[in-house]
N, C-alpha and C positions, 0 to 999 in steps of 0.2 A: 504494500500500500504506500501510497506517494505520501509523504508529510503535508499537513499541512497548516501554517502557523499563522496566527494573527502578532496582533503589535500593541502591546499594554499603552494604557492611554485614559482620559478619563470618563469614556466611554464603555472604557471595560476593565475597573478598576474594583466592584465589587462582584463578591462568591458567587452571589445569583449569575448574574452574566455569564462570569467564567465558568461554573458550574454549568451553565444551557452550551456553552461554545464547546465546551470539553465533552461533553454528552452527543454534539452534533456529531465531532470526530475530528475535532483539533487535536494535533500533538503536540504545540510547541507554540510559546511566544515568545516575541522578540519584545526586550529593553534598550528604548533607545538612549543610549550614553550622551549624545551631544548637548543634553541643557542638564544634568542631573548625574549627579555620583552615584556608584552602586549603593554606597551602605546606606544613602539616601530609601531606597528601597527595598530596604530587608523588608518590612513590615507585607509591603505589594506581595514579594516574593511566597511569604508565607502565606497568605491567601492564595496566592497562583496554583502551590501548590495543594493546599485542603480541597483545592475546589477539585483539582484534580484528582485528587485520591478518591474524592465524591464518587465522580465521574466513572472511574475503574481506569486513570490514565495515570499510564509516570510522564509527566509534562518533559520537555525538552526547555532550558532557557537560554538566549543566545540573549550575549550582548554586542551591542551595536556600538562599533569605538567611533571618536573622533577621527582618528587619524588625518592625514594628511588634506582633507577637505578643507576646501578655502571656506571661511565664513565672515557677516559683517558681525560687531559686533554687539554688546546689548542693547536696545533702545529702549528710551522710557516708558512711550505710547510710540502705536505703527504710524508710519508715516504712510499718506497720500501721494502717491506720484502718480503723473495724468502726464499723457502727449505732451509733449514740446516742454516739458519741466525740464530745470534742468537743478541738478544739484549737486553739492559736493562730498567726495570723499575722504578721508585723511583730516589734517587741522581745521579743525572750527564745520565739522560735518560729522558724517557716519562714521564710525571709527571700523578701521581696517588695521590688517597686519603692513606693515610696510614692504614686508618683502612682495604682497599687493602691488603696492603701490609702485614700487621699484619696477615691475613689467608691465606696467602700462603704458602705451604710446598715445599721441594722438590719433585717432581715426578706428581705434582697440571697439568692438562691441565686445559689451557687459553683460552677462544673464545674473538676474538675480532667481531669489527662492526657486531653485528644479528650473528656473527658464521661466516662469509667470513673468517675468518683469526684465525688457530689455529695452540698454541705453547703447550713446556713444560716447565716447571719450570724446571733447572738443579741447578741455588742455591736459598738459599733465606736466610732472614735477616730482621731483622723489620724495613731495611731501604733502603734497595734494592731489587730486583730479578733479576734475567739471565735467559732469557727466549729461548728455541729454536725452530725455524717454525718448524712446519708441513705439514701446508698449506697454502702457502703464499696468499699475495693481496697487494693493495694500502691501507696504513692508513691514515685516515684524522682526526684530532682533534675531542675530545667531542666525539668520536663514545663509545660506549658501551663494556662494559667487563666484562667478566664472568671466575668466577672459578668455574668449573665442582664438583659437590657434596660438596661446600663451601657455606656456608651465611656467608654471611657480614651484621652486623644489623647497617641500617643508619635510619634516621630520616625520616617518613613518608613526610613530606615536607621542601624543601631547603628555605631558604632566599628568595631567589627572587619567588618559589612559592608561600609565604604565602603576598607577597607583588601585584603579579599578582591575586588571588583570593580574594585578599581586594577590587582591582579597577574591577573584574568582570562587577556586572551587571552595573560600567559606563559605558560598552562599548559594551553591549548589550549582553552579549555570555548567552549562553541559556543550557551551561552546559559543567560541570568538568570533566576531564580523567584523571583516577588518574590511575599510572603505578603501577605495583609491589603490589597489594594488598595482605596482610599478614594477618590483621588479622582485625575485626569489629572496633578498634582502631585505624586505621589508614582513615576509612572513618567517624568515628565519630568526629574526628579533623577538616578532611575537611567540612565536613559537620557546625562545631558552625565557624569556622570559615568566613562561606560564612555568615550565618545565622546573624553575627554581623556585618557584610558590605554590609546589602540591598541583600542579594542572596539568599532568604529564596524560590524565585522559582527557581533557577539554581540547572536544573538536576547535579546528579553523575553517575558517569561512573566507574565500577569496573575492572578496567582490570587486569584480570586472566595470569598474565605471568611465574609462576612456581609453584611447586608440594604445596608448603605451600598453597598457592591458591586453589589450586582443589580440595585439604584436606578439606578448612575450607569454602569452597564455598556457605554453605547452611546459613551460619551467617551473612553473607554479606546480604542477602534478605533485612534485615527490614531496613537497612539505606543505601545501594544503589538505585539508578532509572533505573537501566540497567547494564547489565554485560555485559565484551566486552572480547569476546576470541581472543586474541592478538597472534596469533602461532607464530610471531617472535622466542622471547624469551622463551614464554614455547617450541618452539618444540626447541632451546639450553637446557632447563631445563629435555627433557627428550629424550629416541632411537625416530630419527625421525618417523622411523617406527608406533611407538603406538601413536603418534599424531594426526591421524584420529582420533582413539579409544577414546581418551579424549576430544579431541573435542563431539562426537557424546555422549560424555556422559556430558558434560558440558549443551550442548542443550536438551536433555532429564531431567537432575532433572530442569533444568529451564522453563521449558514446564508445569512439575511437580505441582512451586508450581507459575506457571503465573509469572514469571518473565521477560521479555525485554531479550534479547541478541542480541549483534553484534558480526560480525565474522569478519577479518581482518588483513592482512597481505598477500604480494604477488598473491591475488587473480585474477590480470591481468598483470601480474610482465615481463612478455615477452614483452607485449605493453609500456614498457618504450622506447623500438628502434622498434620496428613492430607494422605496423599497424592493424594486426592482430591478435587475440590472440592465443591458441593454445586448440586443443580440452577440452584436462583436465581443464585448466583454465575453462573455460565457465561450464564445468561440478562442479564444486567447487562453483561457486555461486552456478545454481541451486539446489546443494543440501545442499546448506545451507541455500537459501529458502525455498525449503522443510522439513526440519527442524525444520522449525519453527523463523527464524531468525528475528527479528522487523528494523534489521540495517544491512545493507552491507557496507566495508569501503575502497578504496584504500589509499595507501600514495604517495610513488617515482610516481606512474604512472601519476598523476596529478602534483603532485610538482615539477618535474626536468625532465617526460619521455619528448619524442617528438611529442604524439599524444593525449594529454588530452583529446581533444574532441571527439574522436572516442574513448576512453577510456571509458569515460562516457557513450555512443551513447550503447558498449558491454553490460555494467553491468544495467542500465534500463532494456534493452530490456530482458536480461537474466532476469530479476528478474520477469518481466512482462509475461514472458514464463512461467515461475515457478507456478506463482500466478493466471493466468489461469486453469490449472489445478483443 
């Protein structure tokens, strides 16, 4: 049977919930790390699991690092940005990492949050930028930022990663999501480092979220546990369009040489406000069950939508269709 995981949130933060989702035929939720410490969450934990034991499941819990993910940083209240705004980044704006701001040029397109919101660079400076929409939205702190055809080289794991993957297995998580995989060196770090804190069983999780990724994907095998096709970020990393295309080809060499893949990102993403999903959705699992997939994964839909459990209720069943077959 394919796994299949929601995403703790506050949507699905009490028993009941968890106890209907784990009943439906969840195995496993993911903690997302980037606004929140683990030990933030023992308490979650402990309910994740009760509810689970409810249920007749041993839960799976996977945490989801920081790592090398570019992010803005806290804001007070969300900012409004509409067409033709323009605003800045760095001194006397949104606070960013410098080393940001360091590879931005003039003429650089911006995606913010997953890509909801794109500008351009009109000035820049190794200590500011001016940036002007495109495509406006709501920003809200900590969301994610990308510079189109830019790396920025940061540190496989942040501070408070390397401090949540030290307390792992106290608190039972049964495996690591490491973002932004670049190269065999950035899982080999995760990896001694679990290894010297009691986590020598705690799975890895490779998540494939741009082209450097999909490049060097076949290197990743011998010290990953599972690769996770994250289309957030890589379908920003590349023309939406060819994002099937890579996808279908991430699951083919990994089929290839038996490696684990999960697929994930927006794959019931209407079911955050409907309680229905939409053809296409339901067709996106199943052929990423038919693919081959060993993991399916929502996020928002479980963590903030309105209809977790009929969430969960879609994607079993889809996967259960598939696997019939």
């Amino acid at each position: 049977m394919i796994d299949v995981f929601g995403t703790l949130g506050p949507s699905c933060t009490d028993e009941e919930t968890l106890y209907e989702v784990f009943s439906l035929g969840m195995t496993g939720i993911r903690i997302n790390l980037s606004h929140v410490m683990l030990r933030d969450c023992e308490e979650s934990i402990k309910v994740i699991k009760r509810a689970a034991k409810r249920a007749g499941v041993s839960p799976k819990i996977l945490i989801d690092m920081q790592g090398p993910e570019l992010r803005i940083g806290k804001l007070d209240i969300p900012v409004i940005l509409e067409e033709e705004d323009e605003f800045i980044l760095g001194a006397a704006g949104i606070d960013v990492d410098n080393r940001i701001l360091e590879a931005m040029k003039t003429g650089n397109e911006v995606l913010l949050d997953d890509g909801k919101i794109l500008a351009k660079v009109v000035e820049a400076d190794s200590g500011s930028a001016k940036l002007k929409v495109i495509r406006g939205g709501q920003l809200s702190g900590r969301k994610s930022i990308a510079i189109v055809g830019a790396t920025v080289d940061m540190p496989a794991l942040t501070d408070s990663d390397l401090e949540n993957i030290r307390i792992a297995a106290d608190y039972n998580v049964t495996g690591v999501m490491q973002p932004f995989v670049r190269s065999a060196d950035d899982l080999k770090t995760v990896r001694e480092v679990l290894d010297k804190n009691g986590g020598q069983n705690i799975k890895i999780y490779a998540k494939i979220e741009n082209t450097i990724g999909v490049e060097n994907l076949e290197s990743f095998f011998d010290y990953a546990d599972e690769i996770v096709i994250a289309r957030g970020d890589l379908g920003n990393a590349v023309p939406l369009w060819n994002l099937p295309k890579i996808q279908k080809d991430i699951s083919a060499r990994c089929n290839t040489h038996n490696m684990p893949f999960m697929v994930v990102t927006q794959m019931l993403a209407s079911m955050e406000h409907s309680k229905v999903p939409t053809r296409a959705e339901v067709s996106d699992i199943y052929n990423a069950a038919i693919d081959g997939a060993s993991s399916v994964m929502v996020t928002g839909e479980t963590a903030v939508g309105d209809y977790p459990v009929e969430v969960i209720r879609y994607m079993v069943n889809t996967v259960k269709a598939a696997c019939d077959e």
